[in-house]
C-alpha positions in Angstrom: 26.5 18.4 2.6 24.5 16.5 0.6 21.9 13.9 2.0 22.7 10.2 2.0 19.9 8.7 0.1 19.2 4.4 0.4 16.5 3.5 -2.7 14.9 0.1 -1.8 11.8 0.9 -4.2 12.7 -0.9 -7.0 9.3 -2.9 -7.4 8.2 1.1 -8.2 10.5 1.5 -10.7 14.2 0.3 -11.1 17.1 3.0 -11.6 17.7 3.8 -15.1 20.4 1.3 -16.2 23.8 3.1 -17.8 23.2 0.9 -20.8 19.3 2.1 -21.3 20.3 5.3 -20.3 22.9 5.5 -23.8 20.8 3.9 -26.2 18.0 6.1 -25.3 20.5 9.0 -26.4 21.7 7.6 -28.9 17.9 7.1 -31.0 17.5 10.6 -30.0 20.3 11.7 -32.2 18.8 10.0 -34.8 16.7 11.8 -37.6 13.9 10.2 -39.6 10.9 8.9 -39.2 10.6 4.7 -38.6 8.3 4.4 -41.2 9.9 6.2 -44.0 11.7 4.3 -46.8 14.4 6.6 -46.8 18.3 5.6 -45.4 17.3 8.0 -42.3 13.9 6.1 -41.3 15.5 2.6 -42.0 18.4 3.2 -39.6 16.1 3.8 -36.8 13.1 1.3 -37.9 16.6 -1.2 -37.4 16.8 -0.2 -33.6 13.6 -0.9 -33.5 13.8 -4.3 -34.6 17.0 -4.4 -32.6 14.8 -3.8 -29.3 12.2 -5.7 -30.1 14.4 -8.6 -30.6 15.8 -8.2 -27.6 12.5 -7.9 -25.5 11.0 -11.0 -27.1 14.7 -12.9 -26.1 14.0 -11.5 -22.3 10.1 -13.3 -22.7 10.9 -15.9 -24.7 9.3 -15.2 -27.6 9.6 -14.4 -31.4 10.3 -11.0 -32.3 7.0 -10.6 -34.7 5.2 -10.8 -31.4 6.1 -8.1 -29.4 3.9 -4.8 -29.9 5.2 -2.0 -27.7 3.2 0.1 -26.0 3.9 3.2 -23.8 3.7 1.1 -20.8 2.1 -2.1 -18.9 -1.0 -0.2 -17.8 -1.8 0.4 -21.7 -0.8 -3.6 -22.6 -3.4 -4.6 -19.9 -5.9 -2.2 -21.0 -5.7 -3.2 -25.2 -5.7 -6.6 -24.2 -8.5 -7.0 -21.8 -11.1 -6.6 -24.2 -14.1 -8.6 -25.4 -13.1 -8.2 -29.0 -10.3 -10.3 -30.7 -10.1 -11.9 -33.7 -8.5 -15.1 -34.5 -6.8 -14.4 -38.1 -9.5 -12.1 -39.8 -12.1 -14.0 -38.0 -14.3 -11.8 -34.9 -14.1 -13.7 -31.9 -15.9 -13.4 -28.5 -14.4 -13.4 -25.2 -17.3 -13.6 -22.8 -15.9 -13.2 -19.3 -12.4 -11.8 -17.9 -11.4 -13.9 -14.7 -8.8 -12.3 -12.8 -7.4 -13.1 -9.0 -7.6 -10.9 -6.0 -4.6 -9.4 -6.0 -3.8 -8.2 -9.3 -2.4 -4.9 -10.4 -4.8 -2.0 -10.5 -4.2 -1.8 -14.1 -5.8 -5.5 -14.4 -8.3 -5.0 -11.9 -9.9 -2.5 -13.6 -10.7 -5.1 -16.5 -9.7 -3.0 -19.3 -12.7 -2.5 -21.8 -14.9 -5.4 -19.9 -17.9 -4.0 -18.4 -18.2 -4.6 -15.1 -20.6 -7.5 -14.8 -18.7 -8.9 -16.7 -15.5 -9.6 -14.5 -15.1 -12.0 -12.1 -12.7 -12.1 -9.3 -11.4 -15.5 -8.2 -10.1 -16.1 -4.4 -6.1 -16.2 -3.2 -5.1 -18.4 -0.7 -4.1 -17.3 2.7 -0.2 -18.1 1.3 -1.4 -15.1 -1.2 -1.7 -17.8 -4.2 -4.8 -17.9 -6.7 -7.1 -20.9 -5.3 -6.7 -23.0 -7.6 -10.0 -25.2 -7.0 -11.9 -21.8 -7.3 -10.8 -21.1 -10.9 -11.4 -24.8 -12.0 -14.9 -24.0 -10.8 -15.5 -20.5 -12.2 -14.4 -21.6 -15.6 -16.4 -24.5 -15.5 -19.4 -22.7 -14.8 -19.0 -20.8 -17.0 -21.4 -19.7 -19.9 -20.0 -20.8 -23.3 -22.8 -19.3 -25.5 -21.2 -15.7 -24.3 -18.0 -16.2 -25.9 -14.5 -17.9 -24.4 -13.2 -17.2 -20.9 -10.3 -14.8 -20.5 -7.8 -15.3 -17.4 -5.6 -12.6 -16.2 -3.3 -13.4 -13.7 0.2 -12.2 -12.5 3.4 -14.1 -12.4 4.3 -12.5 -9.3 3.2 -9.8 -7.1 4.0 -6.3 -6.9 3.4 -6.3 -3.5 4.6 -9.4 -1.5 6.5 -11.1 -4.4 4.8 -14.1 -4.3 5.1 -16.1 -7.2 1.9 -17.7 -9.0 1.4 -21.2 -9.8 1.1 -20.2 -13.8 1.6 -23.1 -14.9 -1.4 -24.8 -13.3 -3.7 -22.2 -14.1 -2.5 -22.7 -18.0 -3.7 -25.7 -17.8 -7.2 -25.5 -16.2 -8.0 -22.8 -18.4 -6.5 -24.7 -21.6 -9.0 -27.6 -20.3 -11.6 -24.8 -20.6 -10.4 -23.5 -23.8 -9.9 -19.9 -22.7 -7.5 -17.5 -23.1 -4.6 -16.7 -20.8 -3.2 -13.4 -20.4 -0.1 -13.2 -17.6 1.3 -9.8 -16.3 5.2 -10.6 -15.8 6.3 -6.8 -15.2 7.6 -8.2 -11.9 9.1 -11.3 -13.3 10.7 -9.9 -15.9 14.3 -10.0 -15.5 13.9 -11.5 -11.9 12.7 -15.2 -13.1 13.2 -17.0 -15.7 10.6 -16.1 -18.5 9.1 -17.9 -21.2 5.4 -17.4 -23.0 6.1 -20.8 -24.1 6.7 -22.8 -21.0 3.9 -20.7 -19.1 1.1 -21.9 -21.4 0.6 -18.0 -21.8 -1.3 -16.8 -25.0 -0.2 -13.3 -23.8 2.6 -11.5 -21.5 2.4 -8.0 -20.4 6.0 -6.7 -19.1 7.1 -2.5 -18.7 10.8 -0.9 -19.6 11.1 0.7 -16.7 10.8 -1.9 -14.0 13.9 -3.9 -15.2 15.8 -0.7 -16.1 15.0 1.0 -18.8 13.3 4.4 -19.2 9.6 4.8 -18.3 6.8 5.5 -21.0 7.2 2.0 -23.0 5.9 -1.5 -22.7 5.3 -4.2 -24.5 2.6 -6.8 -25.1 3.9 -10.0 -26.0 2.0 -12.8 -27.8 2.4 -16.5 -28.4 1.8 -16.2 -32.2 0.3 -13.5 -34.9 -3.1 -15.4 -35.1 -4.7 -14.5 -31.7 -4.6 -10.7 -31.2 -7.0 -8.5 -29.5 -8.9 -5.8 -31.6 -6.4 -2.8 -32.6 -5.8 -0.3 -29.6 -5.1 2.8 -31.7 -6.3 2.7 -35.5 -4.4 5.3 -38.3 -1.3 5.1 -40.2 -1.3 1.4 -39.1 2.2 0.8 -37.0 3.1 -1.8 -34.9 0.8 -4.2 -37.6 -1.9 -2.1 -37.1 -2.1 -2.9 -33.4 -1.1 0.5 -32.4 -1.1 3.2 -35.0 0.9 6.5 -34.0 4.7 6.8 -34.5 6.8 5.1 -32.5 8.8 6.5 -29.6 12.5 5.0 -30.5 14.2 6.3 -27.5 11.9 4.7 -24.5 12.0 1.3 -27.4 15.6 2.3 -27.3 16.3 2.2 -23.8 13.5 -0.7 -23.1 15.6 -2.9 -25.5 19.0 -2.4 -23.9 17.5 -2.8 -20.3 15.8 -5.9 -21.7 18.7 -7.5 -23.4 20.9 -6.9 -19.9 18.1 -7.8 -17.9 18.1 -11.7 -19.9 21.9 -12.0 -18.9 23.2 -14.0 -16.0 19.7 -13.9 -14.7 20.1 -17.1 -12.0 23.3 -15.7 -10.8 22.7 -12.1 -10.6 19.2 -12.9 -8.8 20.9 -15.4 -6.3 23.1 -12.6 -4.9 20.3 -9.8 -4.7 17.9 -13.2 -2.7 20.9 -13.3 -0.4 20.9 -9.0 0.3 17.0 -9.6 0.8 17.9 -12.9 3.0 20.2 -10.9 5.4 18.2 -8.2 5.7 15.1 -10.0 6.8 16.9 -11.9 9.1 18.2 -8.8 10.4 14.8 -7.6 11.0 13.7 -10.4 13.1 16.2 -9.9 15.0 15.4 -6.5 16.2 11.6 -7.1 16.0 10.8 -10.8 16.5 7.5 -9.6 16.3 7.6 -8.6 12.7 5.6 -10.4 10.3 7.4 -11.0 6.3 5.0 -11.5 4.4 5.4 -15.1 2.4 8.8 -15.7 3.7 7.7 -19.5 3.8 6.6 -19.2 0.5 7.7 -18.8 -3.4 8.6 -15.4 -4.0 10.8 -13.5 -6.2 14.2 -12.6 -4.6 14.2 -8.6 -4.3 11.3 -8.5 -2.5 10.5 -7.9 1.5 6.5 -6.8 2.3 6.6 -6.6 6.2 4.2 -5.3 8.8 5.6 -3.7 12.1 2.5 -4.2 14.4 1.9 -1.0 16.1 3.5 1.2 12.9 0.8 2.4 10.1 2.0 2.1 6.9 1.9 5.9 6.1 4.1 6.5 9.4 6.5 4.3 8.9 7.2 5.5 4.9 7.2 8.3 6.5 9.6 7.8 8.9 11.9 6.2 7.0 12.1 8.7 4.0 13.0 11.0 7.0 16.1 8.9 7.7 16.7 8.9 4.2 15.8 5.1 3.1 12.6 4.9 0.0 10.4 2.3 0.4 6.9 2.1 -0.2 3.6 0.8 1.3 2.6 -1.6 -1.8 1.9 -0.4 -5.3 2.8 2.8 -6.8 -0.1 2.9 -9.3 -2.5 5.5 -6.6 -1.3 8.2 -7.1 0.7 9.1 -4.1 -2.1 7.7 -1.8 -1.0 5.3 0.9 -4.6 3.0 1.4 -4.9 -0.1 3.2 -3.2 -3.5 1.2 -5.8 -4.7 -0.7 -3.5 -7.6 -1.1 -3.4 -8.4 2.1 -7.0 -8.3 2.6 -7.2 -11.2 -0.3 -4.8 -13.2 2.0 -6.9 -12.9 5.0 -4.3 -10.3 7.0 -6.1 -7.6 8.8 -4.7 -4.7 6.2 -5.5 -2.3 9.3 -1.9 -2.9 10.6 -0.3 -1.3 7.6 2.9 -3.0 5.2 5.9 -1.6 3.9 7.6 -2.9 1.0 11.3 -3.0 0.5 12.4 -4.1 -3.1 16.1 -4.4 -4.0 18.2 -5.0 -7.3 21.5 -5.7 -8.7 22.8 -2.8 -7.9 21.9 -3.1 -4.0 24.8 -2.7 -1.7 25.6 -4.6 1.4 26.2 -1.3 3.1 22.7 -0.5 1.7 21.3 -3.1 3.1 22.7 -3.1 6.8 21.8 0.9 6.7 18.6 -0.1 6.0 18.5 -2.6 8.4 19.5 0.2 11.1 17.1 2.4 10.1 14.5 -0.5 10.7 15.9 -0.9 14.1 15.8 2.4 14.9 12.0 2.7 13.8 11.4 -0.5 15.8 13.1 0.5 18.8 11.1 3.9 18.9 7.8 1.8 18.5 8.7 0.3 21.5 9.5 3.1 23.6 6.4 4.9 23.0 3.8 2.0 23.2 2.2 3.1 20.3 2.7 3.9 16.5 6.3 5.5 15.4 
């Protein structure tokens, strides 16, 4: 008999979406190249288009600023750079700001050298302190170039969404540069380079859907671009050369045109799953603690700690029962580490989270099995006096 399987991971990577899935076959029956003049390389260099349409519709953006990529970690890393160029004029950035809970991909700076990045405090509600950013920027030292400030629209981790909007404008006030990593907004909240004050967005295919290996970054306009990532037969503008991959751009495109649809009422039903399963929770562990339930966070996620149960124990045991969560992000590797976001917000990481993250395709039989399998784990914690 085949196991029963419950996947509440989708902050990891989203279930390839029937849609994504067909286009993605589709490009792959196509022959031709994308750059070729020939009928064959202009019928797929028109899916391209197609797709990237369709991804700058999901951001809110024009389609002759979307540059895809094989993935967000590759966005962050071409444009975290101290060289860009403003038309065919060099220009400096001197210092990357970022907050204390970004992505690893962000945190790493990209082609910043390390004394060169500063990291800016969250409040204990997991939000960038916003008095602490007005301060960095203002100290700091215009002669090395412009500021650059990367922060994410929500996190991976607890869901918590970022005030974007008021850290456009203190670093507009500064004149800097604002890049915002949306792969968790994406498809989840309502997305817009334009009404974030953004000068760039970095979003991924596969966490809204579509297949993995493709990305996009998305800019406010054609004049502002980081240096090129890959020089050589000059696609993608120049930005990227290398042929395209039309399949992943494919699949990213339909999972991104889906994704743009019925947003506000698909995303109230999947807050209402997370809703009843948190309250669920509670009420076979009062002493559980959600992770900014009080707070703004996007509706599919729930980061919980089970005092008692380390994080690696409790994946553990509930993979065993056949529910896949995960303790955080699922950039390490495999490794299951203390929560360096919940160090940020001032939580002792030593008592471990878990993170449940739910989508469109969530049951509410999915839900109240994972909610027994949390009872279950709970229950057991309490019988033994110690970890699960």
């Amino acid at each position: 008999m085949k196991e029963e399987r419950t996947y509440m991971d989708w902050n990891a990577t989203a279930p390839l979406l029937p849609a994504a899935r067909e286009a993605c076959l589709s490009a792959l029956d196509l022959a031709g190249n994308p750059s070729s003049v020939h009928g064959e390389g202009r019928k797929i260099r028109m899916l391209l288009e197609n797709a990237r349409r369709d991804v700058a519709v999901l951001c809110g953006a024009q389609p002759a600023s979307v540059t895809f990529t094989s993935g967000a970690t590759e966005a962050a890393n071409w444009v975290l750079t101290p060289h860009f160029r403003m038309g065919k004029t060099p220009l400096t950035i001197g210092h990357l700001y970022i907050s204390a809970i970004e992505h690893p991909a962000v945190r790493e700076g990209g082609r910043f050298g390390k004394d060169d990045i500063s990291e800016i405090a969250v409040t204990s509600a997991g939000t960038i302190d916003l008095a602490a950013l007005e301060a960095a920027l203002a100290a700091h030292d215009r002669q090395s170039g412009l500021p650059m400030v990367a922060v994410m629209f929500a996190n991976n981790e607890t869901g918590i969404v970022q005030p974007i909007a008021e850290v456009s404008r203190l670093v507009k006030a500064a004149g800097g540069i604002l890049v915002v990593d949306a792969v968790q907004a994406a498809g989840r909240l309502p997305l817009s380079i334009e009404d974030l004050g953004a000068d760039f967005v970095i979003v991924s295919s596969h966490k809204i859907g579509g297949p993995k290996g493709a990305g996009a970054l998305v800019s406010r306009g054609e004049i502002l671009m980081p240096s090129a990532l890959i020089r050589g037969g000059g696609q993608e503008k120049g930005h990227r050369s290398g042929t395209e991959n039309p399949a992943a751009i494919a699949g990213f495109g339909a999972a991104a045109r889906i994704s743009a649809e019925g947003l506000e009422s698909r995303m109230t039903a999947v807050s209402a799953l997370r809703d009843r399963l948190e309250t669920t929770m509670i009420a076979a562990a009062p002493d559980v603690i959600i992770h900014g339930r009080d707070g703004n966070r996007i509706g599919n996620t729930c980061f919980f700690t089970l005092p008692g149960l380390k994080s690696e124990t409790g994946q553990i045991a509930f993979d065993l029962e056949g529910v896949a969560l995960s303790a955080g992000s699922a950039c390490s590797s495999g490794k299951v580490g203390q929560s360096y976001v919940l160090s940020a917000m001032g939580h002792d990481p030593r008592h471990g989270a878990l993170r449940i993250s739910i989508g469109p395709s969530t049951t509410q039989a999915e839900i109240d099995r994972c909610a027994d399998v949390f009872a279950k784990i709970a229950a057991r914690r309490r019988l033994s006096g110690t970890a699960a």
